[in-house]
Every structure is written in C-alpha cells, then in structure tokens.
MIKERO-545373 format. One line per 5 residues: for each residue x, y, z of C-alpha. Coordinates in steps of 0.02 Angstrom, whole numbers, plus 32768, in hexadecimal, padded with zeros to 4 digits. Example, Ala and Ser with C-alpha at 12.3 -4.5 7.8 and 13.67 -1.06 7.14 Angstrom:
BEGIN
8267,7F1F,8186 | 82AC,7FCB,8165
***
This chain:
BEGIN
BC95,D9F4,81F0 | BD3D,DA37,81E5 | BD70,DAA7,8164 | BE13,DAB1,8104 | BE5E,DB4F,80BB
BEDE,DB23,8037 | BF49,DBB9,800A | BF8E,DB9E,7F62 | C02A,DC0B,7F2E | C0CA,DC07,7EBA
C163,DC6E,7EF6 | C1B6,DCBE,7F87 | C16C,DD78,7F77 | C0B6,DD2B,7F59 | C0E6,DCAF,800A
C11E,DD3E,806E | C0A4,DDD7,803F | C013,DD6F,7FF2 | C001,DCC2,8051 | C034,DCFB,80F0
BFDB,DD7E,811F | BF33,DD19,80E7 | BF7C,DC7A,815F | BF98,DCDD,81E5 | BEE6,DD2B,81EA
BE8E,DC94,81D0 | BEF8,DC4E,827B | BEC0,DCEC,82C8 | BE05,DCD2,8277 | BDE3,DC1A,828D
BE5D,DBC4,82DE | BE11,DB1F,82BF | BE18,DB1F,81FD | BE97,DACA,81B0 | BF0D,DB0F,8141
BF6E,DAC7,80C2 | BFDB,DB21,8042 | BFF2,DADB,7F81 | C087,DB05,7F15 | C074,DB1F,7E78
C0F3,DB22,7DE1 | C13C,DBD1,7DAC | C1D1,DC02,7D41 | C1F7,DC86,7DB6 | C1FA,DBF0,7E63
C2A3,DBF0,7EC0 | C28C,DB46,7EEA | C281,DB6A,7F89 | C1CE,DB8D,7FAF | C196,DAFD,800A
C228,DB25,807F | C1E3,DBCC,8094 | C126,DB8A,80A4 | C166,DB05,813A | C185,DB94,8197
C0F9,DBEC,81A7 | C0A8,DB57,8217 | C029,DB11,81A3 | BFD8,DA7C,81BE | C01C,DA3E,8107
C081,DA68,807E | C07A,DA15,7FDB | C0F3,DA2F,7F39 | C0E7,DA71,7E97 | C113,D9B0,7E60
C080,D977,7EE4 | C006,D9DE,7E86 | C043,D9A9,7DD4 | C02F,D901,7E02 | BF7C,D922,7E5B
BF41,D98D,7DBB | BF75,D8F2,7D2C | BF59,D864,7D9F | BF03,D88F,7E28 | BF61,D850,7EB2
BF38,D8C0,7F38 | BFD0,D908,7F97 | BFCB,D8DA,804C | BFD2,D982,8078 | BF1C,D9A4,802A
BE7C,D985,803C | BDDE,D984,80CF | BD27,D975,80CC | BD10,DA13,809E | BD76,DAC1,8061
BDAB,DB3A,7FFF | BE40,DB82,7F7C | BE83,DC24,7F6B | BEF5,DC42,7EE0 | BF6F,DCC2,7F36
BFF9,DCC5,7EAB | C012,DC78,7E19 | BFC6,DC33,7D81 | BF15,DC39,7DBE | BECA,DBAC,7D4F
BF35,DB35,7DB2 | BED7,DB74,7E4E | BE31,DB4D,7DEF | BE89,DA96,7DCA | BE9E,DA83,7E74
BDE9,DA9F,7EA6 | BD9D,DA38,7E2A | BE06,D9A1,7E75 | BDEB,D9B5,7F17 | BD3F,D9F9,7F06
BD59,DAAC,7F44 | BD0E,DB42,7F0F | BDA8,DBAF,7EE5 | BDC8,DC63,7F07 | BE3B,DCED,7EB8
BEA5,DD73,7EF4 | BF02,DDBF,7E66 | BF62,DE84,7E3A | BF2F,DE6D,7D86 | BE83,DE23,7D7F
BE68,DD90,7D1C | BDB8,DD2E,7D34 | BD76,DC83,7D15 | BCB3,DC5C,7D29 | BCE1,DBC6,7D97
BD36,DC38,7E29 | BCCD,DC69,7EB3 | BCF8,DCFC,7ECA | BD87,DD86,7E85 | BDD9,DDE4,7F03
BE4A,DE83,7EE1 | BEB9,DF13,7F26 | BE7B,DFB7,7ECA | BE06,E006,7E73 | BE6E,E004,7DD8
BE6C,DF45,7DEB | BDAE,DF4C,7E21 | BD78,DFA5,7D71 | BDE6,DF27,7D10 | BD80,DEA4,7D59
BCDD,DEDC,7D3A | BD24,DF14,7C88 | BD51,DE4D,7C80 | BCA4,DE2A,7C96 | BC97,DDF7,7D61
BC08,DDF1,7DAF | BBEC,DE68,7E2F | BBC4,DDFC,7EB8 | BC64,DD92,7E77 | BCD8,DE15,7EA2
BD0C,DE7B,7F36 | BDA3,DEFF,7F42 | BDFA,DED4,7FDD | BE9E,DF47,7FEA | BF54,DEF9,7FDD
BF7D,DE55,8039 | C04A,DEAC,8033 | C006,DF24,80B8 | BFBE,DE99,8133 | C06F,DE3F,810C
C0D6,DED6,8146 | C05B,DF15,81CD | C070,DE70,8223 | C113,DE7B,826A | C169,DEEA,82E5
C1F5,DF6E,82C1 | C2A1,DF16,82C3 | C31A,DF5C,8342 | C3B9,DF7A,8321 | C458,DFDE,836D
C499,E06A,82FE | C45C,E0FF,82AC | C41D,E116,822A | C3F5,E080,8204 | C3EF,E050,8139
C3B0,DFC7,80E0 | C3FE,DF8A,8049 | C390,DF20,7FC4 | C402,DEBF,7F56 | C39C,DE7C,7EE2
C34F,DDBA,7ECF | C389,DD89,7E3C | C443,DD27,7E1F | C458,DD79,7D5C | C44C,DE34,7DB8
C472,DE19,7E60 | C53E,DDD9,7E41 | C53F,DEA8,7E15 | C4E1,DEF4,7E85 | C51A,DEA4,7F1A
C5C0,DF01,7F01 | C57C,DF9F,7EF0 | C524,DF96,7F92 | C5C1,DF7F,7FD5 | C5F6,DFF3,7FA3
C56E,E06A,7FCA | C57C,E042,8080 | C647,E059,8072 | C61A,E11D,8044 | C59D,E11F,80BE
C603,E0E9,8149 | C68A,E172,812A | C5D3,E200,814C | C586,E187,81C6 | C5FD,E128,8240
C582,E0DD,8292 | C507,E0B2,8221 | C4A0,DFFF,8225 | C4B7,DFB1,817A | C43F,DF13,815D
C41F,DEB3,80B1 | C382,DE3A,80BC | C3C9,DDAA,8043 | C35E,DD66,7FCE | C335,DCB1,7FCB
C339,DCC1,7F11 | C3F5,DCD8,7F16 | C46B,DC4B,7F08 | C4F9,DC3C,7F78 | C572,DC30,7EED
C529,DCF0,7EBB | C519,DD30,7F84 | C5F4,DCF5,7F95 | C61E,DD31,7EE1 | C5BE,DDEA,7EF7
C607,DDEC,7FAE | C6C8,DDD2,7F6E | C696,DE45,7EDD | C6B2,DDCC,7E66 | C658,DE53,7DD4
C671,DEF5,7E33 | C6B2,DF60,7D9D | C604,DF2F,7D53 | C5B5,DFAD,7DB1 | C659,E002,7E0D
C632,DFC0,7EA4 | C68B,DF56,7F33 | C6BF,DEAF,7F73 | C6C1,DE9C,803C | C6DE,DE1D,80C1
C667,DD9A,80FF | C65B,DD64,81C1 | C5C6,DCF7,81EB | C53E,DD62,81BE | C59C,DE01,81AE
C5E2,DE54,8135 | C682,DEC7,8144 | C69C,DF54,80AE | C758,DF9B,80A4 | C742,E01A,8111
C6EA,DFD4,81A2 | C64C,DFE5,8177 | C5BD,DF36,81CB | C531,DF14,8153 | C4D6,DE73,81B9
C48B,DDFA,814D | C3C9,DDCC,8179 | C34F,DD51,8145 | C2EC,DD7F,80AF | C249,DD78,8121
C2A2,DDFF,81A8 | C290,DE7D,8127 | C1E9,DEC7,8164 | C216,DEDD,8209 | C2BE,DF41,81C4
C24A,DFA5,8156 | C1F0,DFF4,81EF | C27E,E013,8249 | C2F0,E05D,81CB | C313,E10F,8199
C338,E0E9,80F3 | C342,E065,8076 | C3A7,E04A,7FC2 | C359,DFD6,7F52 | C32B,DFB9,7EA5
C27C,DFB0,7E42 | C20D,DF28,7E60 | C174,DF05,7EE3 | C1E7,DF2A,7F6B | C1D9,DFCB,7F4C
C11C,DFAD,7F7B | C14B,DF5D,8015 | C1C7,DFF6,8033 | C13B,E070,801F | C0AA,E01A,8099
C140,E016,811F | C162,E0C8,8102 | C21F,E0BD,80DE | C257,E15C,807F | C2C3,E0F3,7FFC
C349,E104,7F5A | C30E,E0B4,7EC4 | C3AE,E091,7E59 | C3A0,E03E,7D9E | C449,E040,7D79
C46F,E02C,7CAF | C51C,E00B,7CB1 | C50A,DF72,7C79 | C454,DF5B,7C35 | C45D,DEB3,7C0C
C461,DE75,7CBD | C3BA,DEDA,7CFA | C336,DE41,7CF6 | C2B6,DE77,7C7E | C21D,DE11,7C73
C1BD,DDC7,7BD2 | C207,DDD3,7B2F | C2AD,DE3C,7B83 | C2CD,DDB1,7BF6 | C2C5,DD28,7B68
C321,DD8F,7AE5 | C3C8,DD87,7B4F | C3CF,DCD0,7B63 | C3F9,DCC8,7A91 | C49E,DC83,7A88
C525,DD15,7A5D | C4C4,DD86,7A21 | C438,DD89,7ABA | C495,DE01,7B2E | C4AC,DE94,7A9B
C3F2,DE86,7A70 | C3BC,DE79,7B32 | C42E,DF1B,7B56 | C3D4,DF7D,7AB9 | C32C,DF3F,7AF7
C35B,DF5F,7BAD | C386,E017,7B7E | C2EB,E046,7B18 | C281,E009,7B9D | C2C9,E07A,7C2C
C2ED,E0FB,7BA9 | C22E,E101,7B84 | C1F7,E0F6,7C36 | C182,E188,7C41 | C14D,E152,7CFB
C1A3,E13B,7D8C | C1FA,E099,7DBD | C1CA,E08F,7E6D | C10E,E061,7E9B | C101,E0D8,7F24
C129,E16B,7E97 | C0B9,E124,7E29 | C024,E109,7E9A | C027,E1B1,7EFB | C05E,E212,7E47
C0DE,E25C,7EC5 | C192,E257,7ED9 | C196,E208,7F84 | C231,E17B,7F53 | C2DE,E1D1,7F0F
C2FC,E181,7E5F | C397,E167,7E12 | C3A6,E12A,7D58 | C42F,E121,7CE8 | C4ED,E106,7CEB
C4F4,E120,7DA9 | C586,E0FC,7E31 | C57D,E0CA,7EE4 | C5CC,E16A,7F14 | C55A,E1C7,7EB3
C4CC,E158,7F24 | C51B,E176,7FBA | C52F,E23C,7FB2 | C453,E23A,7F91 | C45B,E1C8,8022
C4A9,E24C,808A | C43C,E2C8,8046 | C398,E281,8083 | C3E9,E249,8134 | C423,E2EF,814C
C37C,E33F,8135 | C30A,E2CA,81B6 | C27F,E34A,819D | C27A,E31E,80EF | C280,E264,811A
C1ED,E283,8198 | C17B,E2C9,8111 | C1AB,E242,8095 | C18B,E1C3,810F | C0D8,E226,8143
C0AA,E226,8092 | C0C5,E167,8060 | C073,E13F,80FE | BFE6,E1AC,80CC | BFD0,E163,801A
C006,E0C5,801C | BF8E,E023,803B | BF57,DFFD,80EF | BF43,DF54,813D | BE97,DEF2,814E
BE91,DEA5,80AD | BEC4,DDEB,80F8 | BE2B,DDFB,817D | BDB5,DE2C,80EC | BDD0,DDA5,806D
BDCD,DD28,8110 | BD14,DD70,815A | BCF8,DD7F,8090 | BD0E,DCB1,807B | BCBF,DC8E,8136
BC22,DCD6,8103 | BC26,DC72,8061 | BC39,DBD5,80C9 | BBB5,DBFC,8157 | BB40,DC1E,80D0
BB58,DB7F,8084
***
C-alpha cells in the first residue's frame, strides 16, 4: 500500500532549513513514498513558496488557497491525498497541520522550536532540551515526544562548500525584508568598497533573499536611501555588482547560501535565524544592528504593528525599537547566546560601514583567531541527524501499524 508523506510548511526559511532536509531523507529513506508538500497561510509568506517547494522535486505541491478551500469545503487539492499517510507540521500555525489530517485522515506529527501540543498529534518532535522540558511542562506524554536535534543542521550539512576564486572570501547578508533592506543594502556596499581598498582580491557574494522585491534589490543597489545608514550606491551587471572603487559582490540564489557559508572566511549579517545557520556552518561572522534609523529594523509583535499607525507610527516604532535593543541583556546572535560565549563579533548602535569594515580587517588579519572561532561554533553548535531520526521515528510508527 503506498504511503504518502505530506510535508506541510509556510515560508521560505521553514522550506529551505525545515522541509527540505526532512524531503531529502525520506528520498534517501524510502524512495517509494510519496511526498507531497501543503502550503499553508502565513503573514510572514513571500508569495513565493510554492515556487520554492516546485523545486525541490516533489511529487506535489499544493497552495495556501488549495488548503483553504480543502479545510471549508473540502475539495481536495489534486496535489493530496493516497490510501494511506501521514502530516508533519514543519512550520507554521500547527492547528492547520492538525486540519489537514483530520481531512485527509492522517495522523499528524509536529516539529516545532517552541513547543506547543495538541492531544490529537501523534507525536511532538523537538530540537533541545530547553524545548524538551517545555513540552513535558505542557503536559506531553512521554511516549508522545522525542528530542531530535535541529532540522537547520541537516539543511546546511547537506550541501557541499561553494567554490569560489578570491581570497578571502566574505559573505554579505542583506537582510529579507523590503522596509529594512532599501538601507542596508547600501551599507553593504559600502562595506565591501572599504574592504576592497585592505583586500584587493577579495570574493564578495550576497545570497538575495526571495523575500525582497525587485523594486527594493534596484533602489538599495543605486542607493536610492544610502544617507540612511551612510552607506553606498553601486553598479549592476547581470548578476554582479560593481561598488565605486572596483570592488565585485556576485549576487546568488537565496538557496546558494549554505554552500557560501562553508566556504567563507567570514560573513556580515544581521540578527535573525541566520545567524543559526551561520553558526552550524562554522562561519566566524559580524552581527551589526545598526540604530540609525530605528524605525526601519523589523520588529515583530506589537513593534511591528505599532509603526504601521498613520503619522504618528514611525516615532512610536523608533521609541519602541530603541528600548528593546537598549534593554537587550543577551546577545543578539544565537550562536552567542547558545554557547554563553562570544564566538560572533556584535555591533550595536549608531554604527558606519567603515567602522564595520576596519573589525572586518581585524578578524581577517588574525586567521588564528578566526580558526578558534570557527573550532568553537563547530564544537557547540547543533550537528546533523535530526532529519534521519524523525524519518526512522514515523517509519516505525507506520510498520507498527
């Protein structure tokens, strides 16, 4: 009887570091199971996900308007549905997932950061034992749950080192988000223009996000806001661009970026779960939060909804944006917070590109000090296998049935 695994997800980071990983092992795993991925809505969606999904070579992708539809009316989305199967919630509202069983008569399965549990799943799956004793806190039976490690490490573990010509070679992470990204893309710029002048032959790349329109990706390339921040505008050829004094940053697919991340010497970025991804690779990285303009740094919750208030949103978003990294009494950067070491450089504040640049230089000049950064994140961070457990976890559930 053949079985069908339908991943369900919501946005590109849960696609590439969440989904993937899982679809890849259960090709590896059982190559005759079906697999079907399931969209589901999510403020935070580019749009673009099923795009993104097509790729990976499932056997079918369905829509977060498919599974609307499915959920009120019941008509089933082409994509879905077998004699027999599964759901695993791997992003997203996780009651949707649960929706999704119940109509196609799955039992449903949960992989979440921050634990959240419903009687009717099968089983919870987590990444830590912080997340493991918030579960059983929640009430989850203990042969419900399982800790299984971080799905980001099988994600970034699964591809190869990128090569490229020029050394060193630096990655720069312009953000994902249009409201932020019209600044910061500037002040990368302008980051690798200083660079350049230490580093001739350096290797500049910038992994674009998907999230980014193309209206934001030409107006931050031209510099369109550059005194925001003080940074930059450049020159665009193809897939390349050209800073004012010479320096190449290539432009990359959003789903390159692992590869880059084991191949780079160092990386410049900003908070988020790419610091995560930054960490497992081992990239000795700058974490910038610049606050020249704190209205622009997407804050999420109340924050986020407080600066869309006509005229007066932006002055309240700045004050809000400013007490919360004011009263940040932890690091910004997962890797610093998980090991309780400084392992990422972090640079808050009212901060320029040359400023950047020179702690750039810093680190590059002192490749024993990049060695035992890299050592330590290696040494801390999660390892891969967490994809091959929750698979042989959900095969045994099946045989047993």
């Amino acid at each position: 009887m053949p079985v069908e695994a339908v991943l369900v997800s919501n946005g590109p980071g849960e696609l590439y570091t969440w989904a993937y990983p899982v679809y890849k092992t259960i090709r590896e795993l059982q190559p005759n199971w079906k697999i079907s991925i399931s969209l589901i809505p999510c403020q935070y969606a580019s749009g673009r996900e099923a795009e993104i999904a097509a790729t990976f070579g499932a056997d079918g992708v369905s829509t977060p308007k498919e599974f609307l539809t499915y959920t009120t009316t019941g008509k089933r989305p082409a994509a879905l549905g077998d004699e027999t199967g599964f759901v695993i919630s791997l992003g997203g509202n996780q009651n949707m997932a649960l929706q999704l069983g119940k109509r196609l008569g799955y039992a449903t399965y949960s992989y979440k950061f921050v634990p959240a549990w419903n009687k009717e799943l099968k089983r919870l799956f987590v990444h830590d034992e912080t997340a493991l004793k918030k579960a059983k806190r929640l009430g989850v039976p203990e042969g419900r749950l399982e800790l299984i490690g971080n799905l980001v490490a099988d994600a970034v573990d699964y591809v190869a080192p990128a090569e490229v010509s020029g050394s060193p070679h630096i990655l720069l992470m312009a953000g994902t988000r249009d409201g932020f990204s019209i600044f910061l893309i500037p002040f990368v710029i302008a980051v690798a223009d200083y660079l350049h002048a230490y580093f001739p032959e350096a290797s500049f790349v910038w992994p674009v996000s998907r999230l980014l329109s193309e209206e934001t990706i030409r107006e931050g390339i031209a510099g369109k806001e550059r005194a925001i921040l003080e940074g930059m505008g450049g020159s665009r050829k193809g897939q390349t661009i050209l800073t004012p004094s010479g320096a190449k940053i290539a432009m990359i697919e959003e789903h390159e970026r692992h590869a880059h991340m084991r191949s780079a010497d160092l990386a410049i970025t900003i908070p988020g779960t790419n610091t995560l991804e930054l960490g497992i690779a081992g990239l000795p990285s700058i974490v910038i939060l610049p606050m020249n303009k704190p209205e622009a740094i997407p804050l999420d919750g109340l924050g986020h909804w407080l600066g869309l208030i006509p005229l007066v949103g932006k002055y309240i978003k700045r004050h809000a944006v400013k007490l919360f990294v004011e009263g940040l009494d932890v690091p910004v950067s997962l890797p610093n917070r998980a090991a309780g070491e400084d392992l990422m450089l972090e640079l808050k504040g009212k901060i320029t590109a040359k400023q950047v640049a020179e702690e750039a230089k810093k680190l590059l000049d002192q490749p024993e000090v990049l060695t035992q950064k890299r050592d330590r994140l290696l040494a801390t961070m999660p390892k891969a296998g967490a994809a091959r457990k929750l698979v042989e976890s959900i095969r045994k559930d099946l045989n047993a049935g």
